[in-house]
N, C-alpha and C positions, 0 to 999 in steps of 0.2 A: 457375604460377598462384598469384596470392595466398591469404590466408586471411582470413576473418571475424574480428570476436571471437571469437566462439564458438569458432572452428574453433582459431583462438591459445589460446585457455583452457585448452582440451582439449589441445591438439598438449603444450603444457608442462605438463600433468598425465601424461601419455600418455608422455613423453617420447620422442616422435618428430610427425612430421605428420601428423596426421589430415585426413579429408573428410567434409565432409556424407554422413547416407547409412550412415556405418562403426558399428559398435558397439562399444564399448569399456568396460571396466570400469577406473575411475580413482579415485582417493584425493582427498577433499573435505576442504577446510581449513577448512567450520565445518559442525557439525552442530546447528540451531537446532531447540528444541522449545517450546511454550506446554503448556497442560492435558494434550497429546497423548502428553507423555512418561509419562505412565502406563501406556498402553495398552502404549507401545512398550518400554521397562524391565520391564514385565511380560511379554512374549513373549520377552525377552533372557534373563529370569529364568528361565522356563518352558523353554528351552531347554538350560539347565543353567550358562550362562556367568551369571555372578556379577559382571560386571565391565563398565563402558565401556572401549574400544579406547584414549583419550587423555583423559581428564577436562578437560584444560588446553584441547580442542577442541568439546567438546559445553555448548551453553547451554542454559538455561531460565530461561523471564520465563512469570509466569502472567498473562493478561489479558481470556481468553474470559469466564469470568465472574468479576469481579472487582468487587466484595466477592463471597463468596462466596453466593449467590442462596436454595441449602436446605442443609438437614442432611446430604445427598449427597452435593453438591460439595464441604461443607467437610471433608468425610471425605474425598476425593479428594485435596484442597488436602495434609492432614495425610500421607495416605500420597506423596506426590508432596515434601514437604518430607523424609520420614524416606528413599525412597529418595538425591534427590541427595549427602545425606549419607552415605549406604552408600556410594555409589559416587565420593566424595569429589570432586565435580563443583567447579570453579574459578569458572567464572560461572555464578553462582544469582544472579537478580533479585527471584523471589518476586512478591510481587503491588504491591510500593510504585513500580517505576520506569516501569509503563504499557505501552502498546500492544509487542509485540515486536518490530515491525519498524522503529520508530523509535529503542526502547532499542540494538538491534544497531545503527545508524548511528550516535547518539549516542557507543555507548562504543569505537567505532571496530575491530567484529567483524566489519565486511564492508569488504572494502577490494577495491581493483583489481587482475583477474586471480584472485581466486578465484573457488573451486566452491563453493556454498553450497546445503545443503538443510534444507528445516526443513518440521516438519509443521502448515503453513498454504501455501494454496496462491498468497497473496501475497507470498510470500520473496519470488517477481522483483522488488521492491521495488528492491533491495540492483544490481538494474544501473544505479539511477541514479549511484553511485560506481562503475560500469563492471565489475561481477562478474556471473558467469554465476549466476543462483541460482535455487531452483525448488521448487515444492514437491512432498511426496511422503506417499505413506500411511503408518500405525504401524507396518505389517509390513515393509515398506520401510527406516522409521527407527530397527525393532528391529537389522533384518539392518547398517545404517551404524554403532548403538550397538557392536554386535559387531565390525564387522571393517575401519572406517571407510573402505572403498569402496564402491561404488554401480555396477550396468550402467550406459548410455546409450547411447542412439543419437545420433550425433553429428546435429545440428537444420541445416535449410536454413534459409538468412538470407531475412531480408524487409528492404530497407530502407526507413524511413519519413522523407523528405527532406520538413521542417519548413522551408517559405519565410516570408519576408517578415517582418513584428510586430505584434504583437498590438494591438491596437486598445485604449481605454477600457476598463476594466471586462471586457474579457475575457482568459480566465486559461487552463492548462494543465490545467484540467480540461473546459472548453471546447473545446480541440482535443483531448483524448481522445474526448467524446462526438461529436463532426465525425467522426472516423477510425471510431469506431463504429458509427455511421447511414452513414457513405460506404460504410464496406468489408464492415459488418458483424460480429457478435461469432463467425464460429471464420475470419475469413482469415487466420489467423495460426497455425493448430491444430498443435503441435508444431513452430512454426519458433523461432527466435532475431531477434528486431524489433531493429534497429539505429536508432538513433535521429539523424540526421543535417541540414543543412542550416543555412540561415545565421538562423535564430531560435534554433537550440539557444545561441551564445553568450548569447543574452538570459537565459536561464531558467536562475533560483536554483537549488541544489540542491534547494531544498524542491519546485519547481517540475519538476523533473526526476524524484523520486522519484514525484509524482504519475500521470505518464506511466509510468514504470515497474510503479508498483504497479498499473494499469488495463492491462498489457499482458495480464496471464491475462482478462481479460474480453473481448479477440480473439483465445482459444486459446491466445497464446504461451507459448512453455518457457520464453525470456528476455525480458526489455528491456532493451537495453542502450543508453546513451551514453556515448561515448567518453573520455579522460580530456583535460581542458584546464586550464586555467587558473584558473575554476572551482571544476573539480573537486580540484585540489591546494589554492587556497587553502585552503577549506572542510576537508579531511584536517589541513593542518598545524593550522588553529583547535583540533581536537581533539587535538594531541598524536602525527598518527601520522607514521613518520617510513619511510624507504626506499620512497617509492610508486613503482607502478610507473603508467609514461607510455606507454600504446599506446591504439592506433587497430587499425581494421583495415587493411589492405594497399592503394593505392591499384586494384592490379588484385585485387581479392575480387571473387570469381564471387558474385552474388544471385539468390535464385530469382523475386523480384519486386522490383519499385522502386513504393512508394505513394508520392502526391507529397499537402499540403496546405498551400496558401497560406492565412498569417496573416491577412492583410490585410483583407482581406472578412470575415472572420470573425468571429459574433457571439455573445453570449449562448445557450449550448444546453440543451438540457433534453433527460433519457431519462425515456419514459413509462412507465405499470406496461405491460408486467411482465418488461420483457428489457430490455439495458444498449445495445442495439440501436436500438432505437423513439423515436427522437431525433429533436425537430425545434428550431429556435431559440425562443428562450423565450417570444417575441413573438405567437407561435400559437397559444400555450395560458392566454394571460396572462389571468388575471382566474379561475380557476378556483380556489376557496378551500380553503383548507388548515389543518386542527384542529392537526399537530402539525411545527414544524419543529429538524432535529439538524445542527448542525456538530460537526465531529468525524470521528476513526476514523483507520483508518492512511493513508486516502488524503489529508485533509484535516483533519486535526484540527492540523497543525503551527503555528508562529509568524506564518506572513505568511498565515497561514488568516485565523487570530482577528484577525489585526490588522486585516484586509480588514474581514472583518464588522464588528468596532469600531468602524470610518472610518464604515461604515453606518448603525449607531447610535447614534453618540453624540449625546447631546443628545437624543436620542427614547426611544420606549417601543415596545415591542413591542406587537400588536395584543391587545387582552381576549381575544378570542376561540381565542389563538393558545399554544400552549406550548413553550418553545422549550430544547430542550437540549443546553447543552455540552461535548464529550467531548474532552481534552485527549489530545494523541494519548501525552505524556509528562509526569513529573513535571516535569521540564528545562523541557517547555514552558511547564507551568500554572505556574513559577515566573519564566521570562522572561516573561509574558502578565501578571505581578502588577507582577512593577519596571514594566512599561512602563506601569500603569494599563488594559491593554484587559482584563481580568477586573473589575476595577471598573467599565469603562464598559458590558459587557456585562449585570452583576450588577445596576447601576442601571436600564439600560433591561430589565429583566424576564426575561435569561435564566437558566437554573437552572441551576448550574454542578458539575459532575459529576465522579467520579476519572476520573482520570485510565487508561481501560480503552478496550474494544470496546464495550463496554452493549448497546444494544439493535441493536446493524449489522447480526447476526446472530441475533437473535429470543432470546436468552439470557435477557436482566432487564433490567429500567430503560426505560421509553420506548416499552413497548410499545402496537401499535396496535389498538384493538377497530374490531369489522366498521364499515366503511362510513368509516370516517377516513380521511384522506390527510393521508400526512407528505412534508415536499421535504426533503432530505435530501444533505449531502454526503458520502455514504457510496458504494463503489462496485458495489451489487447491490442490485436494486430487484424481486429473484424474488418470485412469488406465495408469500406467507404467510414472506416472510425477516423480515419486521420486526413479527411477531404472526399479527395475524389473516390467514388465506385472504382475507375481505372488506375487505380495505384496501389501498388503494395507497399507493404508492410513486414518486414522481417523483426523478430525479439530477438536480442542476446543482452549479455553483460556489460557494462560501464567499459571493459577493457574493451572488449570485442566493437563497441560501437566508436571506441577512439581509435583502435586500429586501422577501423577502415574508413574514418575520414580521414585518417593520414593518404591512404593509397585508392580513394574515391573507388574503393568495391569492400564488397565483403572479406574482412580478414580475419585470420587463425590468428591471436596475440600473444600466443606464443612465437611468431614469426618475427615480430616488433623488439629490435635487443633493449 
C-alpha cells in the first residue's frame, strides 16, 4: 500500500514506514516561535535546562503585537530579546521582518519533507512548499525547545481534488471559503488535507500558501501540496538548494476524497461569526461597512496588494470607510513600493501599516468598537477576535475587500470595471 505525505514525512522522520492511526515520537527540523517563546523558554528554564536542544533549529520572529501596544509587552519584547541571546539562537528576526509565517518562507526555513512546529496554530502555512507543519502549545514547545522531538499520531489524509479555473476575480481564498461553507470548519479535524487536482498547477505559491494557511480553519493538522514545478521554481528564486521532489504514492490509501470545481466558482464571503457561514458575495452585497483590512498571514502577500491596487487605482476609498494595510512582510511592503501599488493604495486613502498581525487577532491597531463591521482579508471572523463582542466581522478576498472600500459596503468585484 502506498503512503500519503504525511505518512512519507513521518515514515523518513521515523525511519521506517509509518500508517495513519500509529503514534510516534519523531525529531522536527524547524522549531518556530512568535511572542510564544517566552512562555515556552520560561518553562525550559523552570525546568532546570538552561539551554535549546539545536539553536541553529529554533526561530523567533515577533509579530502578534508589533509595535509593541503597552508597557507589558514591551517588557515581554525585552525579556524575549535577552533570552534568544542567552540561548545563542541563529535566527532571531525580532520585530523588523513581519508576520512569521511569511518571514519562515521568505528566508527559506520551511522547505519540502519537513516537520515543522511553531507556536501559532497557522504554521500549516509552510505545506504550501509541501512540509508537514503544525501548530502546538508553550508546554509543547518548551518540552521541543528541550529535546527537539515531539509525540504524534500519525493523521488520516483527506484529499481536496481542486478541478477546473478559476474564473475572473475569483481567487484561492474564494475556494477556501467554498470548501468551508461545503464541507464545513472541523471536516478535516486532525487529518492531513492534501491538496490535489488539475487547478493546483495554476495557483502561485502565494496562492497555495493561502490554502494552506486556511487549512486549520477545517480542523486540519496539515495542508499540504505536493512539490512541482512551481514549487521548485519558487525554492531556487530564494537560494535553496538540494529539494526534495515528492508526491504521495499513486496508491495512498485516503480516508476521504472532497472534490471542488473552479469553474462555477464565484466571489464568497464568510459571515460573523464562524469561517463556516459562507455564501457568495452577491447575497450579502450592499450591507455597509465602517472598517476594511487587507493584510495578515493569509492575505497580506504581493499578488494580495497588487489585486487590491488593480482595484484602486485611480480612485479613493469611500469617506465613510477606513481602510487598513498590513503587509504580511518587510520583503513584501518593499516589493509593493518598487512596484508603486503602496503608492496607489496610500493615494487612494489606504493607511498603510508595519508590516505585523495588528488587529487579525484583537491585539492593537484597527480595532473594532460595538456595532461596526469590518470585511476583512484575515482568516477568523470569531465573536469579539477583532475588538468588540458587538462587531462583525465578514472574510472574503483581497479583491472583494478593495471593492468594497471603494463603495463603503460589501461588493461583488466583479462589479468594479
Amino acid at each position: 500500500m502506498g503512503l500519503t505525505m504525511a505518512e512519507k514525512v513521518f515514515s523518513s522522520k521515523a525511519g521506517r514506514s509509518v500508517q495513519a492511526g500509529e503514534y510516534v515520537v519523531l525529531p522536527v527540523d524547524r522549531a518556530m516561535c512568535h511572542e510564544g517563546f517566552l512562555l515556552s523558554c520560561a518553562k525550559l528554564i523552570a525546568s532546570g535546562i538552561g539551554k535549546v536542544w539545536d539553536p541553529e533549529k529554533v526561530v523567533v520572529i515577533m509579530d502578534h503585537y508589533v509595535p509593541s501596544p503597552d508597557v507589558k509587552m514591551a517588557e515581554a519584547h525585552a525579556k524575549i530579546r535577552k533570552l534568544v541571546k542567552q540561548c545563542g539562537l541563529k535566527h532571531y528576526f525580532g520585530e523588523r521582518e513581519g508576520v512569521c509565517h511569511q518571514v519562515m518562507v521568505e528566508k527559506g526555513l520551511a522547505l519540502p519533507g519537513d516537520l515543522i512546529v511553531g507556536t501559532d496554530s497557522h504554521t500549516c502555512t509552510y505545506g504550501g512548499l509541501a512540509a508537514a507543519a503544525t501548530g502546538i502549545g508553550t508546554s509543547e514547545m518548551a518540552y521541543v525547545l528541550a529535546t527537539g522531538d515531539l509525540w504524534f499520531q500519525v493523521p488520516h489524509s483527506i484529499r481536496v481534488m481542486l478541478n477546473g479555473r478559476l474564473p475572473q476575480r475569483v481567487y484561492s481564498k474564494d475556494v477556501s471559503l467554498a470548501l468551508a461553507g461545503r464541507f464545513g470548519s472541523e471536516f478535516a479535524q486532525y487529518r492531513s488535507i492534501e491538496f490535489s487536482g488539475d487547478l493546483v498547477q495554476d495557483l502561485s505559491i502565494d496562492s497555495r500558501l493561502v490554502l494552506s494557511n486556511m487549512s486549520v480553519e477545517f480542523g486540519a493538522k496539515f495542508g499540504m501540496f505536493p512539490v512541482d514545478d512551481v514549487t521548485i521554481s519558487y525554492l531556487k528564486s530564494i537560494g535553496a538548494e538540494d529539494i526534495e521532489v515528492f508526491s504521495a504514492d499513486d496508491d495512498a490509501e485516503y480516508e476521504r476524497t472532497c472534490t471542488l470545481d473552479a469553474d462555477g466558482l464565484e466571489p464568497m464571503i464568510a459571515l460573523p461569526h464562524t469561517v463556516d457561514n459562507v455564501k457568495p458575495v452577491r447575497e450579502v452585497a450592499g450591507e455597509k461597512v465602517d472598517q476594511v483590512l487587507l493584510g495578515s498571514c493569509t492575505n497580506g502577500r504581493l499578488e494580495d496588494l497588487r489585486e487590491a491596487a488593480g482595484i484602486l487605482k485611480d480612485r479613493q476609498v469611500a469617506p465613510s470607510v477606513r481602510m487598513y494595510v498590513y503587509p504580511a512582510s518587510r520583503q513584501v511592503l518593499r516589493q509593493a513600493m518598487d512596484e508603486g501599488i503602496i503608492q496607489v493604495l496610500s493615494s487612494a486613502g489606504a493607511v498603510i501599516c508595519p508590516a505585523s498581525c495588528g488587529p487579525c487577532f484583537g491585539s492593537h491597531g484597527g480595532l473594532l468598537a460595538s456595532g461596526e463591521v469590518c470585511i476583512s482579508s484575515t482568516n477568523r471572523n470569531f465573536k469579539g477576535r477583532m475588538g468588540s463582542p458587538e462587531a462583525k466581522v465578514f472574510l472574503a478576498s483581497p479583491a472583494t475587500v478593495a471593492a468594497s472600500a471603494l463603495f463603503g459596503k460589501i461588493t461583488d468585484p466583479r462589479e468594479v470595471g
